[in-house]
KOLTOR-251148 format. One line per 10 residues: number of its first residue (from 1); their letters; for each residue x, y, z of N, C-alpha, C. Coordinates in pm, 1 decimal, padded with zeros to 6 digits, always signed. Each point is the difference from the previous one (the first is absolute). Example, Ala and Ser with C-alpha at 12.3 -4.5 7.8 and 13.67 -1.06 7.14 Angstrom:
KOLTOR-251148
1	as	+01319.0/-00569.0/+00780.0/-00089.0/+00119.0/+00000.0/+00090.0/+00120.0/+00000.0  -00035.0/+00105.0/-00072.0/+00082.0/+00119.0/+00006.0/-00077.0/+00109.0/+00073.0;
***
This chain:
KOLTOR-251148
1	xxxxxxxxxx	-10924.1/+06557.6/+05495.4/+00012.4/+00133.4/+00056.1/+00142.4/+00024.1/+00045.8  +00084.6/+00131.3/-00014.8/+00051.7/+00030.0/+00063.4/+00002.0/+00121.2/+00087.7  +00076.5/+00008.0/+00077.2/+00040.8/+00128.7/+00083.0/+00117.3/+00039.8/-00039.8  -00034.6/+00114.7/+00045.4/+00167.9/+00115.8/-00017.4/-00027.9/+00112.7/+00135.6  +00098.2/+00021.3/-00002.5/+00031.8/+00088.2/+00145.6/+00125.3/+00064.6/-00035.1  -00014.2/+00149.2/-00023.6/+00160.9/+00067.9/-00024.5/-00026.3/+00015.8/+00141.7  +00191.1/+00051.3/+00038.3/+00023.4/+00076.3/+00123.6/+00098.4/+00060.6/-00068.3  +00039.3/+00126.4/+00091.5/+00090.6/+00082.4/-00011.1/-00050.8/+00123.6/-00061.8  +00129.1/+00086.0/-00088.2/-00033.9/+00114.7/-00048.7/+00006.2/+00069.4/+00107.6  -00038.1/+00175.8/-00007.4/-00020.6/+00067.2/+00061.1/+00094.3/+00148.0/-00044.4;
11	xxxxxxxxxx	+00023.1/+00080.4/+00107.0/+00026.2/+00152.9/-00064.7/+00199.6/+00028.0/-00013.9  +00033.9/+00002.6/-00093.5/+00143.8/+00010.0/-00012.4/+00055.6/+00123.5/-00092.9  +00084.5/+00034.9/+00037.1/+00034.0/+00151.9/-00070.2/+00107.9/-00108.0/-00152.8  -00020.1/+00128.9/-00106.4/+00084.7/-00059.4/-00113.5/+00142.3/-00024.8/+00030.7  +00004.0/-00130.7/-00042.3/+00152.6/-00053.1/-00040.0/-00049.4/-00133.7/+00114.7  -00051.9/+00050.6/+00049.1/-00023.6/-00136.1/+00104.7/-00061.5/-00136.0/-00016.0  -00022.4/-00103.2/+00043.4/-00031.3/-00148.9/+00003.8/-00089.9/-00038.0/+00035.8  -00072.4/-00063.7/-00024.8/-00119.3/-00122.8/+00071.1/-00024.8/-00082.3/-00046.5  -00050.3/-00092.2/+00077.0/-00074.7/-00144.7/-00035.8/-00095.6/-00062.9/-00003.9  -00079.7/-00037.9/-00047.0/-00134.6/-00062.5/-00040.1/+00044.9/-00164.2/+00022.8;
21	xxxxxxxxxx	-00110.8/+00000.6/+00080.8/-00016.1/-00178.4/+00009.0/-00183.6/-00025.6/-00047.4  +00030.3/-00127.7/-00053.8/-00158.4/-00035.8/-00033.4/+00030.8/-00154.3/+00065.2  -00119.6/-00022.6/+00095.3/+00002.9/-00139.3/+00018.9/-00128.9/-00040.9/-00103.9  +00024.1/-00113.3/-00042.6/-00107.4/-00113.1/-00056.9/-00029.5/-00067.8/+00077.5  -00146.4/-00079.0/+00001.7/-00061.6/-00123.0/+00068.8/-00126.6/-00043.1/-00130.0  -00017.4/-00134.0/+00028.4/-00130.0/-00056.5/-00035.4/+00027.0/-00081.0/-00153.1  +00132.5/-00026.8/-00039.4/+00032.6/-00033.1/-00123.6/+00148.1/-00020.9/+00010.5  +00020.0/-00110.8/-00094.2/+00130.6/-00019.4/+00007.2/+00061.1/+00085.8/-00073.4  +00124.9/+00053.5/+00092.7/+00082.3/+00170.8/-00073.5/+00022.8/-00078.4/-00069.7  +00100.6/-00047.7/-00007.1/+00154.0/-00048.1/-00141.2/-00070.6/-00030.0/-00123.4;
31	xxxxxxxxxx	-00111.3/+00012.6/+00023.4/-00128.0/+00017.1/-00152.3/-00015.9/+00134.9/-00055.5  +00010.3/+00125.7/+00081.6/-00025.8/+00104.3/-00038.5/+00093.9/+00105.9/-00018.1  -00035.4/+00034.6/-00158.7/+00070.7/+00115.0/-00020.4/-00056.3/+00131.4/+00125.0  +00155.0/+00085.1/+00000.0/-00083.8/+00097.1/+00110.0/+00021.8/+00146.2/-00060.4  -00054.9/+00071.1/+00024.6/+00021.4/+00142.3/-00059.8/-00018.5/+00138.8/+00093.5  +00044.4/+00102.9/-00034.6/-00007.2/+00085.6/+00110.1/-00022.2/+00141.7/-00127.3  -00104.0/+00076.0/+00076.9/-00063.7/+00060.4/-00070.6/-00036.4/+00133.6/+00075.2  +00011.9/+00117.0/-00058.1/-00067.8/+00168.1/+00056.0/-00060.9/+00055.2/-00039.8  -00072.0/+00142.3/+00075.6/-00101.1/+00041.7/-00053.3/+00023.1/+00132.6/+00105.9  +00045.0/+00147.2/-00107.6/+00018.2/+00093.3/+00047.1/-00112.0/+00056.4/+00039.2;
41	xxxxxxxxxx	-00031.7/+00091.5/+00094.5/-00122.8/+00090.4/-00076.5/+00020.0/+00074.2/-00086.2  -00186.7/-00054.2/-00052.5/+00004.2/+00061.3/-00122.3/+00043.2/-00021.8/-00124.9  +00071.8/-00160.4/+00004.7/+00036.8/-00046.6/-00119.1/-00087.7/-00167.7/+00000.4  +00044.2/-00043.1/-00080.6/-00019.8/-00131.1/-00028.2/+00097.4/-00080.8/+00051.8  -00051.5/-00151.5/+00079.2/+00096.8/-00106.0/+00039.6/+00060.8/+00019.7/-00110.3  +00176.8/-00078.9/+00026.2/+00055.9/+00006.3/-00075.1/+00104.9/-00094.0/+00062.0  +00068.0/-00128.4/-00125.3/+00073.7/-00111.6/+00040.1/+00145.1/+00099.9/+00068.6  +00067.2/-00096.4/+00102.9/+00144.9/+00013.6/+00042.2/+00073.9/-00148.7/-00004.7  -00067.8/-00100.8/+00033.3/+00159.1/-00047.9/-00057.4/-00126.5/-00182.1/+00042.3  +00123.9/-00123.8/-00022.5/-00140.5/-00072.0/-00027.5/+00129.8/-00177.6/+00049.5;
51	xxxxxxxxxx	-00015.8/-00086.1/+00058.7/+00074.1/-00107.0/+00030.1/-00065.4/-00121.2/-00042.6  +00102.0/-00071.2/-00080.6/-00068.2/-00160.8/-00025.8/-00028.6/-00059.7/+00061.3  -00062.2/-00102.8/+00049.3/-00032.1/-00135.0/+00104.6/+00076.9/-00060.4/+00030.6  +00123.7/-00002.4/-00105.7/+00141.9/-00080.6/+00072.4/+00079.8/+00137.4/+00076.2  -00031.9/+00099.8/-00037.1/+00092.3/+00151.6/+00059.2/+00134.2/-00002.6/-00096.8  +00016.5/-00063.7/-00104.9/+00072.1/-00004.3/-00055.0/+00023.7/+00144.3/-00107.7  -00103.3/-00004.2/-00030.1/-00021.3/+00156.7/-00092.3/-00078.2/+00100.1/+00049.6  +00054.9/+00093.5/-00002.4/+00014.1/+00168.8/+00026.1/-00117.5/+00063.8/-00105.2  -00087.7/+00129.1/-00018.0/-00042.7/+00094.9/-00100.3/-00067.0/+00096.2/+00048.6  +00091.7/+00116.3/-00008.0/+00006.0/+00127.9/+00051.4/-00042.6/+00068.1/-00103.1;
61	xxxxxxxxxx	-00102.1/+00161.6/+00049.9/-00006.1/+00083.8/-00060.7/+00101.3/+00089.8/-00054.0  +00019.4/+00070.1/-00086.7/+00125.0/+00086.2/-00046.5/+00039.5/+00102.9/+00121.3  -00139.7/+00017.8/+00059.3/+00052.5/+00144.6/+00093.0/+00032.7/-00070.0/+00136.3  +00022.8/-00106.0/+00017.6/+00023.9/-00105.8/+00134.6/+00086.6/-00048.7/-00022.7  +00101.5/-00026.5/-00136.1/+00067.7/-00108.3/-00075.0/+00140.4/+00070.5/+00114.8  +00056.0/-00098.2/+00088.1/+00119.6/+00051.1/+00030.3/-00023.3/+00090.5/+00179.8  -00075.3/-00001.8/-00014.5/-00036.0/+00063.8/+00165.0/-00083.7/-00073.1/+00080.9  -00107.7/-00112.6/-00049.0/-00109.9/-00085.2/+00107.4/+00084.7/-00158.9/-00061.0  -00052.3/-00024.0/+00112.5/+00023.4/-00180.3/-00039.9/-00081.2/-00061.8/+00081.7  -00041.0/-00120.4/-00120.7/-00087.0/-00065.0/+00069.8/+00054.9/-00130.8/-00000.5;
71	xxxxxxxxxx	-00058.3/-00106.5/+00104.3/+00049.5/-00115.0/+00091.1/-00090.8/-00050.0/+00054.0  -00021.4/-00171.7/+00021.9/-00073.5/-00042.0/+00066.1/+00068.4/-00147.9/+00075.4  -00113.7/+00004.9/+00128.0/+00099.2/-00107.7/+00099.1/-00131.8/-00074.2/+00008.7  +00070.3/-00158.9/-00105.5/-00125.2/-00075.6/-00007.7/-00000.6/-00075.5/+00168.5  +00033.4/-00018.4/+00100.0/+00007.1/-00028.5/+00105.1/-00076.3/+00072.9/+00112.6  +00003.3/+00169.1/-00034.0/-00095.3/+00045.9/+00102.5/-00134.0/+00052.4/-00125.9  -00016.8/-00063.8/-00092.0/-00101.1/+00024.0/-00128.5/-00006.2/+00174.1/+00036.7  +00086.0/+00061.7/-00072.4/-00041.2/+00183.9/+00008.9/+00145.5/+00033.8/-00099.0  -00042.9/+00074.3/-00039.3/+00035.7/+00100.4/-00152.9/+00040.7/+00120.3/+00086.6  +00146.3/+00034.3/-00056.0/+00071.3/+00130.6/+00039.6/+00029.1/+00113.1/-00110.9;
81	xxxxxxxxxx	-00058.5/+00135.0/+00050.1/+00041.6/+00100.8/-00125.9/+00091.2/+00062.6/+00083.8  +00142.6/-00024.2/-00029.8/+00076.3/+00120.8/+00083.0/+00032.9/+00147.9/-00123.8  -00012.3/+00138.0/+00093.1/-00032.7/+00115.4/-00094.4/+00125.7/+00075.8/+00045.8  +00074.2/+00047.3/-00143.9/+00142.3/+00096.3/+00114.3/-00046.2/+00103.1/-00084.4  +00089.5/+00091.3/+00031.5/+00018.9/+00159.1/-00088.5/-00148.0/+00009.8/-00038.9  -00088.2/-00006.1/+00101.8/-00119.8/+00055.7/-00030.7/-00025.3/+00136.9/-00022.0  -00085.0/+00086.2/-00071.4/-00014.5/+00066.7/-00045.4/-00140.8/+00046.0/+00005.7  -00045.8/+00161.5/+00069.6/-00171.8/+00039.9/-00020.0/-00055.0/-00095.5/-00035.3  +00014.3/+00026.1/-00189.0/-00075.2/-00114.4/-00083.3/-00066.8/-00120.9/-00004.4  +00075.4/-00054.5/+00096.3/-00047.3/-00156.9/+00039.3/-00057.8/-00003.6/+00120.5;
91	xxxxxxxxxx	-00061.3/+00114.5/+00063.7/-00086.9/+00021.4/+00050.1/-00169.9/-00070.4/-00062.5  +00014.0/-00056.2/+00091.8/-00154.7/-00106.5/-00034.1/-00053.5/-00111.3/+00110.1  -00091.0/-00065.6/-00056.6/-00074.9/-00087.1/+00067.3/+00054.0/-00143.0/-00061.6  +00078.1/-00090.0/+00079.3/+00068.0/-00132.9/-00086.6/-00080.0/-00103.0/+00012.5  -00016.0/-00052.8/-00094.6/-00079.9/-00146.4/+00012.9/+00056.5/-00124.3/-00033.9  -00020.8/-00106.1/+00049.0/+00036.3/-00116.8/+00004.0/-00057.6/-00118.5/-00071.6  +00018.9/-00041.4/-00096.9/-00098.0/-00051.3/-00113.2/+00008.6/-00141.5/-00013.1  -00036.2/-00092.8/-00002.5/+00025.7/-00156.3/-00070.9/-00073.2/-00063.2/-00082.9  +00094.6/-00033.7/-00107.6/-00061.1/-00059.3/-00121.2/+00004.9/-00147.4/-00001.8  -00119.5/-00105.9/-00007.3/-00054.9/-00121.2/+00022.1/+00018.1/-00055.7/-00057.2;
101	xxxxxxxxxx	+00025.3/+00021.5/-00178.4/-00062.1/-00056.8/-00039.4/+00127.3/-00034.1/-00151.6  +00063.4/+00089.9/-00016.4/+00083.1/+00060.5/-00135.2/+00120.9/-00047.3/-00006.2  +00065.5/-00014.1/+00142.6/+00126.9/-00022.7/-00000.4/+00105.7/+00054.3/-00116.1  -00003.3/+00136.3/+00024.3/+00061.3/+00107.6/-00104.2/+00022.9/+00112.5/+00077.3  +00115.6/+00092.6/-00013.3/+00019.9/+00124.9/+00030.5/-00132.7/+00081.9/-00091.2  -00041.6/+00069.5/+00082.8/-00078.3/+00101.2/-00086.0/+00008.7/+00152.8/+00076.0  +00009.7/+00110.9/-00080.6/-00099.9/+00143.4/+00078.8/-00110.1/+00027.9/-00069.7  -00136.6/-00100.7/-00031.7/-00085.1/+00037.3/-00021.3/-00079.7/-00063.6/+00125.3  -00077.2/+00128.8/+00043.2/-00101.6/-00045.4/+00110.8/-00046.9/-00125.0/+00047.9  -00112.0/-00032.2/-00149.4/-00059.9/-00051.0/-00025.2/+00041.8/-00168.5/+00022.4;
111	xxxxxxxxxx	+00091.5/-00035.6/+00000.5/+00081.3/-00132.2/-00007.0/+00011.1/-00054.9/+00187.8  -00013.0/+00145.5/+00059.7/-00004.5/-00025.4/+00161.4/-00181.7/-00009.2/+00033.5  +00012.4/-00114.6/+00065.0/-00162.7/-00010.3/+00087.0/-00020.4/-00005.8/+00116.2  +00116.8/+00059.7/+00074.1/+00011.7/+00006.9/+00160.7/+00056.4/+00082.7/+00041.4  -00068.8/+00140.9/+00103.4/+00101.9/+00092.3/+00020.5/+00010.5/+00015.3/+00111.9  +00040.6/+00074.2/+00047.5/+00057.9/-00017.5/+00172.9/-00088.4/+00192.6/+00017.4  -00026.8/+00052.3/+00153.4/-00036.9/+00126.0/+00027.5/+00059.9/+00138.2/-00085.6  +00124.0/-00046.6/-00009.6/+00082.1/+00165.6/-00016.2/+00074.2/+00007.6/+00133.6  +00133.5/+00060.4/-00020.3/+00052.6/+00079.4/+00121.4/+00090.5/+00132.8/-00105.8  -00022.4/+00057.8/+00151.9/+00020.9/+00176.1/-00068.6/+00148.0/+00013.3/+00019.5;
121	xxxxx	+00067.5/+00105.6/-00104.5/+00133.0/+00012.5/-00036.1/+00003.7/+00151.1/-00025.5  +00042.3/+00047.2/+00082.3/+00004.5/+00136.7/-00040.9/+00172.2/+00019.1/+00078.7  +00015.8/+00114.6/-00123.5/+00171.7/+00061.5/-00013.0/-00021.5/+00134.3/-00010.6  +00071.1/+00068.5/+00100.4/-00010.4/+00114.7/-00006.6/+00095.0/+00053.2/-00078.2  +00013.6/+00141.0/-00009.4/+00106.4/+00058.7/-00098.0/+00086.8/+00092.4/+00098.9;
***
């Protein structure tokens, strides 16, 4: 089993910043790919960007490529999405994902079997 726990997020006007933290427990991190994932209303989840088990490799969505980054601190086991030049659009619900099992970058869902609550991201215009 694992756990996930995002913190952060919350209400920021465009052009502005935030940060997403996900802590892990119940499994050894430096095993798990981690991924970070949204879900507008009214649309379908949809991948944002995704970290190896060593944190060595990066894989961003096209519309994230260059504005979020993701990071993880195998010491306090938790995964960082930092978000700049946010935009309406990326207005959503973020999720925090870990994959067990693949040891592969992926943005297909399906490859994650652990998700964390959601925390809300909303950008005003």
């Amino acid at each position: 089993q694992v756990q996930l726990v995002e913190s952060g997020g919350g209400l920021v006007q465009a052009g502005g910043s935030l940060r997403l933290s996900c802590t892990v427990s119940g499994r050894a991190f430096r095993s798990l790919t981690m991924g970070w994932f949204r879900q507008a209303p009214g649309k379908e989840r949809e991948f944002v960007a995704a970290v190896s088990p060593s944190g060595a490799s990066t894989y961003y969505s096209d519309s994230v490529e260059g504005r979020f980054t993701i990071s993880r601190n195998h010491a306090e086991s938790t995964v960082t999405l930092e978000m700049a030049s946010l935009q309406p659009e990326d207005t959503a619900v973020y999720y925090c994902a870990a994959d067990t099992y693949s040891g592969v970058l992926s943005a297909r869902e399906a490859r994650y079997d652990y998700w964390g609550q959601g925390a809300q991201v909303t950008v005003s215009s």
